[in-house]
Phi, psi and omega in degrees: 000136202276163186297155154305090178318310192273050152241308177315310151322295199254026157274305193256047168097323162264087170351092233236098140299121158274126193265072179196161177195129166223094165341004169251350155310300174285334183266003176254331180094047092337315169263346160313285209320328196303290189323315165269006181238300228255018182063339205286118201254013175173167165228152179246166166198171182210164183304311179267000144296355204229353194250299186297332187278299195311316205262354167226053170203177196243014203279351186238009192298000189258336172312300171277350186259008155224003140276003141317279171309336152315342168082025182256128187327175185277321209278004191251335177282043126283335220249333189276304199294286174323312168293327185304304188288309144338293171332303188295334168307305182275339161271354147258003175261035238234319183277003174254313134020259170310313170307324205240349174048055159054000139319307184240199165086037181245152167242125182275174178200120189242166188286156177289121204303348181313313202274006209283332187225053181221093165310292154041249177279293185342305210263003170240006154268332185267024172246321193302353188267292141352303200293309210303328192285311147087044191221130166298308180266086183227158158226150178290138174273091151261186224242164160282030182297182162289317192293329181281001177308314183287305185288008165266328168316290190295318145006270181288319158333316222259355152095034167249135193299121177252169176246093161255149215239173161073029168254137207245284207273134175300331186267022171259329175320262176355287203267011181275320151331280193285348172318295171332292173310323179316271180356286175310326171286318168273320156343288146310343169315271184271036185048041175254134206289166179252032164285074161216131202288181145180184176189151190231132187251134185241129171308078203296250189340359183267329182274353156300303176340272189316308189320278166300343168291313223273325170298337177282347191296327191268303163317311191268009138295331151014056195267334148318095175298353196278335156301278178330292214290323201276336175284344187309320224291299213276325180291152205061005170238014167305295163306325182275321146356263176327313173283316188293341189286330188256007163300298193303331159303257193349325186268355178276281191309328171250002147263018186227182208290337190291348177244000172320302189312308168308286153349282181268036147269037083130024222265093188309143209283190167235136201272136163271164189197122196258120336161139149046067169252015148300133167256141234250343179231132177292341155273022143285167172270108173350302209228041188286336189270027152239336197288308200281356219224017187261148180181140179310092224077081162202161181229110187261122163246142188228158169264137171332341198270326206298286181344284174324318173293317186276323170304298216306311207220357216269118183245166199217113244183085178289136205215349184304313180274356182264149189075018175309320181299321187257013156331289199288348178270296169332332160248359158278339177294304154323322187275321182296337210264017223004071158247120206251157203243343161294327193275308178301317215283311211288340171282352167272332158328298201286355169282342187280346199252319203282283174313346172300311195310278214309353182272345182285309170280348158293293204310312178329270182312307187272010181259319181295337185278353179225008136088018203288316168327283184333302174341282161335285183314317187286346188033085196244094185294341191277022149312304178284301172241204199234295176355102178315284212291347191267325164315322161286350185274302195281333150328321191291343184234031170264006189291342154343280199326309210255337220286338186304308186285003175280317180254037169282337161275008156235026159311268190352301182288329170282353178242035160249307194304296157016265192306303181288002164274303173341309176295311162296027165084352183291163192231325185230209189208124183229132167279104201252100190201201195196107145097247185275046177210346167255319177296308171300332187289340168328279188298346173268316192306305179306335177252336137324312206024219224245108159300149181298132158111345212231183203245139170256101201291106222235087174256117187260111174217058149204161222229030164256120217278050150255313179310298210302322188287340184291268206330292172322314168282342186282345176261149133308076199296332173268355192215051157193144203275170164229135170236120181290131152216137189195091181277020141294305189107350182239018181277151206286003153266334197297291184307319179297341169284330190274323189294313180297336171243324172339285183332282204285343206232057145057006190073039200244117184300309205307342184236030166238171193203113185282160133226145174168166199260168195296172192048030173249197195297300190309308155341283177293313196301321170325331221243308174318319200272340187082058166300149200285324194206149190226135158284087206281116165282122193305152198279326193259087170219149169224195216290313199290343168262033214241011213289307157313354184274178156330285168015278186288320199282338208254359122295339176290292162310332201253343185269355188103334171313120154309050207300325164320329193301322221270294188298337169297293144347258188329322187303305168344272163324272190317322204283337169297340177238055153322138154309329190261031153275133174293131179304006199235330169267005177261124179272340177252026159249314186298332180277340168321282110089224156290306182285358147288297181321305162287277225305351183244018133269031175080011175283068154276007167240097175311161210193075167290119190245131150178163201292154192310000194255311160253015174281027148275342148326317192280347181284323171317314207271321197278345181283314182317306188286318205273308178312314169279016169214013160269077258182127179045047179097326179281181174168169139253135172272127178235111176290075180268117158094023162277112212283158179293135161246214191236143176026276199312358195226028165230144162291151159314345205237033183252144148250130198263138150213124182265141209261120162248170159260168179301157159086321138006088183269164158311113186283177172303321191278334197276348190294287169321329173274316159317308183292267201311002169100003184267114176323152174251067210249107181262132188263107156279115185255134190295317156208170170325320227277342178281029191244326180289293172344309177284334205279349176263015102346285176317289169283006158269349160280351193270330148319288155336263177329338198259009191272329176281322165302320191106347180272160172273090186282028194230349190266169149171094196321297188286340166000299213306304192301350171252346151329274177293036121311296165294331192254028174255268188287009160289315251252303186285002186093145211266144183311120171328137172273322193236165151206226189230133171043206207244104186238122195247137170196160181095005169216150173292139165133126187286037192199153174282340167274318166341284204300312181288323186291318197276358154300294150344328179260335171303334190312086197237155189309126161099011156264202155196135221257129203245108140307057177293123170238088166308026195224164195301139171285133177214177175279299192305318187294305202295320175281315173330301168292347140318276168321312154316289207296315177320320193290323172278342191257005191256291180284356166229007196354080179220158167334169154197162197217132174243158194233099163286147160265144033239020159262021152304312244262007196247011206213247168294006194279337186273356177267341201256016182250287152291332195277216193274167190276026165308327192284108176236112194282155189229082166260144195261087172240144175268154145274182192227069182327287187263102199275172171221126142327129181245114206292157163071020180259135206252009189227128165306207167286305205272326157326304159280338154323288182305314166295340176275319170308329180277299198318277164318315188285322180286333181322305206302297198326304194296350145300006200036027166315138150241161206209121169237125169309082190256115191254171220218116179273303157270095215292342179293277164355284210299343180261007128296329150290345183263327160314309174290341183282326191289280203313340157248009132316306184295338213243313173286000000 
C-alpha cells in the first residue's frame, strides 16, 4: 500500500496543520482520525472560522442558549464558545504535544480584530486568552501590524506562545523574526527559561490574487503576443516566490550570529508556516502552495479540502530553497512591468476595506428584514432597548421624526417677527444657550451670515468673561435683541447670560425673546417678565436633535436664513427616508448604517470633511454623534475641523465623510486616503440650503447606528457629573481666577515638558487625543489648537478633537465620560484678570468658568481617565509654549 503523502511531508519537514475548527471535530473524534490517518499535527483558527462554524452548524445551540440567558454581551459569548472549543482542541492534540517534545500538537486562538491596532489592548488580550485556556500547547494569534510588533515582543518575553499572523512582506517577516529574538533574549535576560514557542504565518495565495489581477490588466492591453506569452509566463508565481524569499530569511536570520546565543541555550527557532494556501484559481493546481513550499522547519495549515487533496494526489519533494534565484528575478521582472510589491500590499489593504463594504450590504438586507425603518416611523422604542421604563424615555423623544412639517407652518409667523424687529431698529441678535440650543443656530450663522433686512446673529454659549466683555462691547445694547434658550429651563450658564444683559440691557421684556419647553421656570419668567415672545417647543424632542425646532429656525429666521428653503429641503429627506424606501436607498438608514459597520472593524472616528461654506456642520455634528452613542463603554468619535494629511499620519481607525456643494472637487489629500484604503463616503448637498436635509439625514442615521449598536441614543447618563462637580466646588468656596505663570496637574513631571511628555506617552494606536479649552473662543485661539492638535495627530497618528469649555462639556463631554476608555484629554484654562460679575449670584463669569473646568477635570480622574490639566495666566504664552513643548515631544 502506497505511503500516505502527508506523513511523508512532515517526514520532510512540514509539519500539516488543519486551518478549521467546529466542535463536533473534537466531540465526534474526527479530529483523533485526522490525527492518525491524516498526519495533522495542529490547528488554527480566526474569528470567521468561528463565526461560519457557529452561524452553520447546530453544534453550539445549547451552548448559546445559555449564555444568552446570562444576560453577557455578545463578544463575551464568542469568546466563552471559542476557548471551549479550544480547550477541546488542545486537549486532544495534546499527545502529539508530547510525542514531538512540544514542536507540534498546538491550536491558535487570536485576539479580536478591535485590539489589531492597541499594543496594549494586544497584549491584556493575548494573555487573558492564554489564561482563559489554560493549555500549554495553545498559541495566541496576533496580526503583524505596527502595533502588534512590540506586543508580540513583550508576549513572548512574558512567555506566552504567539502565532504570528496577516503577513505579505519579507520585510515585515524580517521584523517579526527579531521581534521574536527580542523577547527571547530578555527572557534569558532575567532568568527566565526559552522554551516559548511561536511560529510566523506568511499569508500565500493573497498575494497571487492581487498580482495576477494586476498582471491580467497588462495582458488584455497587450497587443504583441510575444508580450502577451511572456506576461502569462509571469502569472501564479508571485507567491511562492515571495514565500521562498521569506524562507531564506529565516534560514539567514536563524542560522546566524543573531539567534546564536539563544540556539546554544537550546531555544527553539519559530518555524515559518504558510497561511491561506488554499488555491483560489481554479487552473492552478489544489496543491501547488504545498508542492512549492515543502522544507524543514515549516509548517503548512490547510483547509479540509487542501488536505484531501495533497493525500489524493500530493508528491513531496523539497522545494523551499530551489529557485531561490529566480525568485528575486520574478520581482524584478514585476517592478520593470511596474508592479511594485507596495502595490500588491496596498491592494490587499483595500479588500480588507472591500469586506467592510460587503458587511455593510449584509448589514442593509437585515435592517429591511426587521424592519427597522417602519420601526422608527412607528416610535417602535424597543429598537434601542428592552427596558420598559427606558422605553417610555425614548417615546418621549422622537418628536424629531415629524418637526420639519410642524414647523413648516410657522415660517409666516417667524419672518413677521423678523420684519418687526427689523423695523423698530434692531440690529443685532446675541443667542444665549448650550449644546442643542447653540449649535444649530451656529451652524446657519457661519453659512448664512447676516443677510440686509435681517438681525446679526451673535451665539454665546460660554462663561469665559473677556468673550461676554468682547461680546458686549460688539454690540448695541440698546438695538439688540436676546434670546434665552433652554429646554429645561435651568441651565445654568444659559441663566447667568441672561441675568448679566437683563441688568445691562436695562430690564427691558420688549428685547428678550424665551425659547423653551412648556412648563418650565424660564417659561413662567418670560411670561413675569413681560418678554416680547415665548417658544413653547414641543416637548418630546431633546436638544441635539432640535436642530429643525424653534431651537434651531427661530434665530435662523430672525437672522435672515431662507428657513422655507431649509425646511422644504429637510421635507425632501424625510420622505426618503420612509418605511416604504428599501435601507439600501434610505440615505439616512444607509449612513446609519456605514457608521455601525465602521465602527465594528474598528472605523470609529467619524472624520468630517467640508467645504468652507458649510463647515460648521461639523461642530454641530459632533454633539449629535458623540452625545448619543458615547455610552456604556462604547462610541463613535466624532473628528471635526481637522485639517487633512497625507496617508502616512492616519491610523486604521477612521471613516471620512465628505460634506460636498456643487461645483466642489474633491480635495486631493482626501483622494490619497481613498487610494491608500481608508474608506470615504461622500454626501452630496444640492446648496447650503440642503444643511436642513443633513441635520435630519444625521439624526436618523445616528438613530439608525445606535439601534444596531445596541445603545439609547436619546439618553445621556454622565452628562450630570461635572454639573454636580461643579456646583461641589462653588460649594467649597469659589477657586482662584487668576495666579502666576504655567501650573499644571494630573500627570508626573516637574516640568511642563515632563507632564506633556508622560500624557504624550500614554497615547497608543486607536485612541484620541481631546484639546479642552477653557479660554475665549477667537481666531488667534483657534490656530493655536489647531497646531497642537495637528502636532500631535501627525506623530501619533490618532485622532485629535478641540473643545472650547464649557461647551464641550453639552456636546462631546458625555463620550469622553461614557465611551470608550480611548481618550486622552489635554486641559487648557486661561485665567481670568478681568472678571464680570453675575447678578444675584454669589460667584462671577470667571469663578464658573474655573469650578466648570475643576469639575470636569475631577469628572474625568473618576473615570480613570488620562488627563492633564495646564492652567495658563497668559493664555497667548502658554499656548505657544505648549505648542513648542508637542512639537519637541514629537521630534524626540
Amino acid at each position: 500500500m502506497a505511503k500516505n503523502p502527508l506523513f511523508e511531508l512532515y517526514e520532510a519537514g512540514t509539519s500539516v496543520w488543519l486551518d478549521y475548527i467546529r466542535r463536533s471535530l473534537m466531540t465526534s473524534g474526527e479530529l483523533t482520525r485526522m490525527i492518525e490517518e491524516d498526519a495533522v499535527v495542529g490547528m488554527t483558527s480566526n474569528p470567521t472560522i468561528f463565526e461560519k462554524a457557529i452561524g452553520g452548524s447546530s453544534d453550539y445551540d445549547d451552548a448559546l442558549r445559555d449564555l444568552v440567558h446570562m444576560g453577557i454581551t455578545d463578544e463575551e459569548i464568542m469568546l466563552s464558545l471559542i476557548v471551549e472549543d479550544i480547550k477541546l482542541a488542545a486537549d486532544v492534540l495534546k499527545p502529539v504535544y508530547e510525542q514531538t517534545k512540544h514542536k507540534d500538537g498546538y491550536v491558535s486562538i487570536e485576539v479580536l480584530p478591535r485590539v489589531a491596532d492597541d499594543t496594549q489592548g494586544t497584549i491584556a488580550m493575548a494573555h487573558d486568552l492564554f489564561d482563559r485556556v489554560g493549555r500549554p500547547n495553545i498559541f495566541v494569534k496576533i496580526p503583524a501590524t505596527d502595533a502588534g510588533l512590540p506586543a508580540i515582543e513583550q508576549c513572548i518575553a512574558d512567555g506566552v506562545n504567539i502565532n504570528i499572523t496577516l503577513m505579505f512582506s519579507v520585510k515585515v517577516y524580517e521584523d517579526v523574526a527579531r521581534a521574536f529574538i527580542r523577547g527571547l533574549q530578555r527572557r534569558m535576560k532575567d532568568g527566565h527559561p526559552i522554551d516559548v514557542a511561536s511560529v510566523a504565518s506568511f499569508f500565500v495565495s493573497r498575494v497571487d490574487t492581487a498580482v495576477d489581477k494586476l498582471l491580467e490588466q497588462k495582458i488584455a492591453a497587450a497587443t504583441d503576443p510575444a508580450e502577451r506569452a511572456r506576461l502569462q509566463k509571469l502569472m501564479g508565481k508571485a507567491a511562492v516566490a515571495n514565500a521562498k524569499m521569506a524562507y531564506e530569511a529565516f534560514l539567514r536570520i536563524f542560522n546566524g550570529s543573531e539567534f546564536g546565543d539563544l540556539r546554544a541555550a537550546g531555544a527553539s527557532v519559530q518555524r515559518c508556516l504558510w497561511a491561506s494556501t488554499g488555491t483560489k484559481n481554479p487552473s492552478y493546481s489544489d496543491v501547488m502552495y504545498v508542492e512549492e513550499l515543502i522544507g524543514p522547519e515549516t509548517v503548512n495549515t490547510m483547509p479540509e479540502e487542501t488536505i484531501l487533496a495533497f493525500q489524493d494526489h500530493g508528491n513531496v519533494v523539497q522545494a523551499l530553497t530551489a529557485g531561490i534565484d529566480e525568485a528575486h528575478k520574478l520581482f524584478d521582472d514585476l517592478r520593470a512591468l511596474g508592479i511594485d510589491y507596495d502595490d500588491v500590499t496596498e491592494t490587499l489593504e483595500r479588500e480588507g476595506v472591500q469586506k467592510f463594504a460587503d458587511s455593510l450590504g449584509t448589514r442593509l438586507e437585515q435592517l429591511d428584514r426587521t424592519a427597522v425603518v417602519r420601526r422608527i416611523a412607528e416610535k417602535d422604542a424597543g429598537l434601542w432597548k428592552s427596558n420598559g421604563s427606558t422605553q417610555t424615555e425614548i417615546r418621549e423623544r422622537l418628536g424629531w421624526l415629524q418637526v420639519a412639517d410642524r414647523m413648516e407652518e410657522r415660517v409666516p409667523e417667524l419672518e413677521a417677527l423678523r420684519k418687526e424687529l427689523v423695523g423698530e431698529g434692531f440690529a443685532d441678535l446675541v443667542l444665549m444657550g448650550m449644546g442643542g440650543s447653540s449649535l444649530a443656530p451656529e451652524v446657519f450663522r457661519q453659512t448664512f451670515g447676516a443677510p440686509r433686512a435681517a438681525l446679526d446673529v451673535h451665539v454665546l454659549d460660554t462663561t469665559d468673561p473677556a468673550a461676554i466683555s468682547a461680546l458686549e462691547k460688539a454690540i448695541d445694547l440698546r438695538k439688540t435683541v436676546f434670546i434665552v434658550a433652554s429646554k429645561s429651563g435651568t441651565t445654568l450658564e444659559t441663566l447667568s447670560h441672561y441675568r448679566h444683559f437683563w441688568q445691562q440691557a436695562g430690564q427691558k421684556g420688549g428685547q428678550f425673546i424665551a425659547i423653551t419647553d412648556p412648563g418650565t421656570a424660564l417659561a413662567d419668567e418670560a411670561s413675569r417678565r413681560g418678554f416680547r415672545r415665548t417658544f413653547l417647543n414641543p416637548p418630546d424632542i431633546g436638544g441635539r436633535y432640535s436642530a429643525l425646532s424653534y431651537f434651531g429656525l427661530v434665530p435662523a429666521a430672525l437672522g435672515g436664513v431662507d428657513v422655507s428653503g431649509v425646511l422644504d429641503r429637510a421635507a425632501t429627506m424625510v420622505q426618503a427616508c420612509s418605511p416604504s424606501v428599501p435601507a439600501g436607498e434610505n440615505p439616512g438608514a444607509w449612513l446609519g448604517a456605514v457608521f455601525a459597520e465602521a465602527a465594528k472593524v474598528g472605523r470609529d472616528k467619524i472624520t468630517i470633511v467640508a467645504p468652507p461654506a458649510i463647515q460648521s456642520f461639523g461642530v454641530w455634528a459632533e454633539q449629535l454623534i458623540a452625545e448619543s452613542t458615547g455610552k456604556e463603554g462604547k462610541g463613535l468619535v466624532p473628528v471635526a475641523d481637522e485639517a487633512l494629511g497625507t496617508p502616512q499620519v492616519y491610523g486604521n481607525d477612521r471613516l471620512f465623510v465628505r460634506l460636498a456643494l456643487p461645483g466642489d472637487d474633491e480635495p486631493s489629500a482626501l483622494a490619497a486616503l481613498g487610494k491608500a484604503g481608508h474608506p470615504v463616503v461622500t454626501l452630496k448637498l444640492s446648496d447650503p440650503l440642503a444643511i436642513g436635509a443633513e441635520f435630519f439625514r444625521w439624526e436618523y442615521a445616528i438613530a439608525v447606528a445606535g439601534a444596531i449598536l445596541g445603545l439609547n441614543v436619546f439618553d445621556q447618563p454622565n452628562v450630570q457629573e461635572a454639573k454636580d462637580l461643579t456646583r461641589k466646588v462653588l460649594s467649597e468656596g469659589n477657586p482662584p481666577t487668576v495666579g502666576q505663570g504655567i501650573r499644571w496637574a494630573g500627570q508626573s513631571g516637574a516640568t511642563l515638558e515632563a507632564a506633556i511628555q508622560s500624557l504624550l506617552g500614554q497615547v497608543r494606536a486607536g485612541d484620541y487625543v481631546a484639546l479642552l479649552a477653557f479660554i475665549a473662543p477667537s481666531p488667534e485661539h483657534d490656530r493655536a489648537l489647531n497646531s497642537i492638535r495637528l502636532a500631535i495627530r501627525d506623530s501619533h497618528r490618532v485622532a485629535t478633537t478641540v473643545g472650547y469649555g464649557p461647551r464641550y462639556l453639552h456636546s462631546t463631554g458625555q463620550l469622553h465620560k461614557g465611551g470608550p476608555n480611548t481618550g486622552v484629554f489635554l486641559q487648557l484654562v486661561g485665567d481670568d484678570p478681568h472678571d464680570v460679575p453675575i447678578p444675584g449670584e454669589k460667584f462671577s463669569f470667571g469663578v464658573l468658568k474655573q469650578a466648570q473646568a475643576l469639575g470636569d477635570f475631577q469628572a474625568l480622574r473618576n473615570h480613570g481617565r488620562r488627563v492633564l490639566r495646564v492652567q495658563m495666566a497668559d493664555v497667548a504664552q502658554g499656548l505657544a509654549r505648549i505648542a513648542g513643548l508637542v512639537e519637541t515631544v514629537r521630534v524626540g
